[in-house]
C-alpha positions, 0 to 999 in steps of 0.5 A: 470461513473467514480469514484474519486480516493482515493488520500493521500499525506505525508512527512516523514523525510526520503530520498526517497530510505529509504521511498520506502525501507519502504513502501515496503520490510518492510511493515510488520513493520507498516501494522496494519496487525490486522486491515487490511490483510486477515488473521486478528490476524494470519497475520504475515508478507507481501513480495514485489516480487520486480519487474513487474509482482511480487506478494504482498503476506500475510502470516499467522501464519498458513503458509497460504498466499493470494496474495494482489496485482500484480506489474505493474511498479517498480522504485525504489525509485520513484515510484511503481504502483499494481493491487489491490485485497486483499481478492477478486478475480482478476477480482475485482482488483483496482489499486495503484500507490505510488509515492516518491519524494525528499522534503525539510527535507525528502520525499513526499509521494503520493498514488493513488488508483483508478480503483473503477468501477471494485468495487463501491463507498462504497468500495471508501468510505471506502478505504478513511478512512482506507488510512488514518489510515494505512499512519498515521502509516507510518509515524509514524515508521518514527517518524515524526508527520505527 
């Protein structure tokens, strides 16, 4: 049985290409990293390996890194698409794909994050949550109000 993808939609004020740029190279400038990586506190930094078949790695201050995701389509700056499986074994892999798309004073923005039957609807549920909490710090680096 099928499960409903988790789906966020935003604009950021923002040209496409500086949104990507963003969402990806500078990730570690708004991941609430604390929050939400792998090595909690120690997590100091996250790498987009810029094209298909590269990797999303977490470093630690430890010097220690855990491979986030797999880069399944790059097209910068319209979109990029990633297994996903921060922390869990490969098998466990959801999938990611973030669109960006010219709008009126900026850029739409849309995550799709769905392949939940390679985990289960608890883990849906709380990726739904957690989405928005991580895109509202998206957007504000940006210093938009959302």
């Amino acid at each position: 049985m099928a499960i409903a993808p988790v789906e966020k939609r935003l604009r950021v004020g923002l040209s496409p290409a500086d949104a990507f740029d963003l969402f990806t190279r500078q990730i570690a400038h708004w991941w609430p990293l604390a929050q939400y990586s792998c090595g909690g506190t120690d997590a100091r930094q996250v790498d987009f390996e810029a094209r298909v078949g590269g990797s999303v790695i977490e470093h630690t201050r430890t010097g220690e890194q855990q491979v986030w995701s797999t880069i399944t389509s790059w097209e910068p700056p319209h979109r990029f698409a990633m297994t996903w499986h921060p922390g869990r074994p490969v098998a466990q892999a959801t999938r990611l794909l973030v669109e960006f798309a010219p709008a009126p004073g900026g850029t739409d923005v849309r995550v799709l994050h769905d392949g939940w039957e390679a985990r289960d609807h608890s883990a849906r549920d709380s990726y739904d949550g957690g989405w928005q909490r991580v895109l509202a710090r998206f957007v504000a680096v940006t210093g938009e109000n959302g």
